[in-house]
C-alpha positions, 0 to 999 in steps of 0.5 A, spaced: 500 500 500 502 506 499 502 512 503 503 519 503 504 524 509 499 530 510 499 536 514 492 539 515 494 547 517 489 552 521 484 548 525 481 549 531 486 544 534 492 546 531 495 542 525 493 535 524 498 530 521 496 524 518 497 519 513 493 517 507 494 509 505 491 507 498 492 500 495 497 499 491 496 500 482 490 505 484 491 513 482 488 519 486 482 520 481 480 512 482 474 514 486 475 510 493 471 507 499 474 512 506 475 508 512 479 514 518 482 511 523 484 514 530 491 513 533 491 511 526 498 509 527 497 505 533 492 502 530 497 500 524 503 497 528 498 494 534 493 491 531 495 490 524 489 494 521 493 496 514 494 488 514 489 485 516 484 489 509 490 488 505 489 480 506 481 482 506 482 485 499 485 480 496 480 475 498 475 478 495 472 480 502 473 487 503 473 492 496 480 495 496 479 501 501 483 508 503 485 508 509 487 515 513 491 514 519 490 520 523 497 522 529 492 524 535 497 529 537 494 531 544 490 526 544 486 527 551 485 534 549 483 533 542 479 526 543 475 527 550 469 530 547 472 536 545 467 539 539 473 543 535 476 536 534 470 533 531 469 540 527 476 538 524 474 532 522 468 534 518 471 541 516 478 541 515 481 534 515 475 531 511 475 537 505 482 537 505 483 529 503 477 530 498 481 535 495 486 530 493 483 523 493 476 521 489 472 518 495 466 512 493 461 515 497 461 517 505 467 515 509 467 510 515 470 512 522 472 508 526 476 509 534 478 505 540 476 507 547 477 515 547 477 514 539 471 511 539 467 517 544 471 522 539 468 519 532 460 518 534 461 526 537 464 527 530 458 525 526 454 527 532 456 534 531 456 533 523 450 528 522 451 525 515 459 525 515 459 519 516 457 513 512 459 508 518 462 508 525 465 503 528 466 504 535 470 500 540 471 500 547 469 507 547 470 510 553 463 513 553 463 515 561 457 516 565 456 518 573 455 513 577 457 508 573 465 510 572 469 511 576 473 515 572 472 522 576 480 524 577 480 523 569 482 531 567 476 532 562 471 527 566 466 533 565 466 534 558 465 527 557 459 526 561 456 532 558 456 529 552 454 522 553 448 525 557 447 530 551 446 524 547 442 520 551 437 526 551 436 525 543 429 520 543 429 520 535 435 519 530 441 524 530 444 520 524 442 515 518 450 513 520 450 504 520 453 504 527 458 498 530 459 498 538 464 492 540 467 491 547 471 486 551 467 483 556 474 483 562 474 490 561 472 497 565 468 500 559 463 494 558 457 498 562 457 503 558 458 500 551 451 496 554 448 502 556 450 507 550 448 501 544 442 501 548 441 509 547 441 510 540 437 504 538 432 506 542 432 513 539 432 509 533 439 508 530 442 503 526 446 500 531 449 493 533 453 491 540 458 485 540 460 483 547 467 479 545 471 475 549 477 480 551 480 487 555 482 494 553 488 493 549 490 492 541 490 485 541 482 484 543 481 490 538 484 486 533 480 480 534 474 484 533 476 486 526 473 479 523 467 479 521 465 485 525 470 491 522 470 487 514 463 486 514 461 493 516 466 495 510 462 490 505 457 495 505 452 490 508 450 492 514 452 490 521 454 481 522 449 479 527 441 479 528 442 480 535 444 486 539 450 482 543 454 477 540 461 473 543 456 473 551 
């Protein structure tokens, strides 16, 4: 796959750095699915995304897919709730990769933990951004149910996860895939967040899977859930919880 380093300039989070990774033999004119990740390196090195939908591609499993790779830079300031962050997305990084690269309908976004909170708050701000979220272990804190209360941006996390909880009709026609681990500190309220927006009638399917808060149980989730949301086929599974 080839890779070329931008530097996006003049957002309300300073500059943004990141990588757009296209398959190989393909040009900027071919239009192109979009997956955007956070901590795209990590993301890469860790749990082996640009591998794993290369191998998918060349089954025939996946469509060839652009990848951007987004540096978190400050990575609590930007992904804890923060709107500007969401507003760089949106207007600012999208716009400036649309700019050079020709995009095969809406992108999808996907994020782990406060990556996951940041890509539904970007989409949640910019309904109809995204064509797909893919949501995993999202830190997507409540009172009372996280003690995470010492986390310096824990108001500005519950004030959104609260905003949303408050919507009673869809914000988004976004297909939306949460997964969680079932050893992990962040499974209530992955539960409790997958039950809110399908209530207010999102499409969303919730995965519980066996795993903790690390790259390794991210990684394992890829397959089906990540692969089929790229299909374009939906989110895998008739039932709300798969993995419990």
């Amino acid at each position: 796959m080839a890779r070329t380093r931008i530097t996006v300039t003049g957002t309300p989070v300073g500059d943004v750095e990141l990588s757009v990774v296209s398959p190989v033999g393909t040009r900027r004119a071919h239009p192109l699915p979009l997956l955007v990740a956070h901590d795209g390196p990590e993301y890469s090195r860790r749990a082996h995304l640009l591998s794993r939908l290369r191998t998918a591609t060349a089954e025939g499993r996946v469509p060839p897919t652009r990848v951007v790779l987004l540096e978190p830079g400050p990575r609590n300031e930007r992904y804890a709730a923060n709107p500007d962050w969401a507003d760089t997305l949106a207007e600012h990084v999208l716009p400036t990769v649309h700019t050079a690269y020709a995009l095969d309908g809406r992108p999808t976004l996907m994020g782990a933990s406060l990556g996951a909170l940041a890509s539904l708050q970007a989409e949640w701000r910019h309904p109809g951004t995204f064509g797909a979220l893919f949501l995993q272990s999202g830190s997507f804190f409540r009172k009372r149910v996280d003690d995470e209360e010492d986390f310096e941006f824990w108001h500005r996390v519950t004030g959104f996860v609260s905003s949303v909880r408050r919507v009673r009709r869809p914000r988004t026609d976004a297909r939306v895939v949460l997964t969680c681990g079932l050893d992990e500190g962040n499974l209530t309220n992955n539960r409790q967040m997958a039950q809110t927006l399908a209530a207010s009638g999102h499409d969303v399917s919730f995965a519980e899977l066996p795993g903790r808060h690390d790259w390794r149980s991210w990684e394992s989730a890829f397959d089906p859930f990540l692969l089929t949301l790229l299909q374009g086929s939906g989110s895998p599974g008739s039932s709300s919880r798969r993995g419990t």
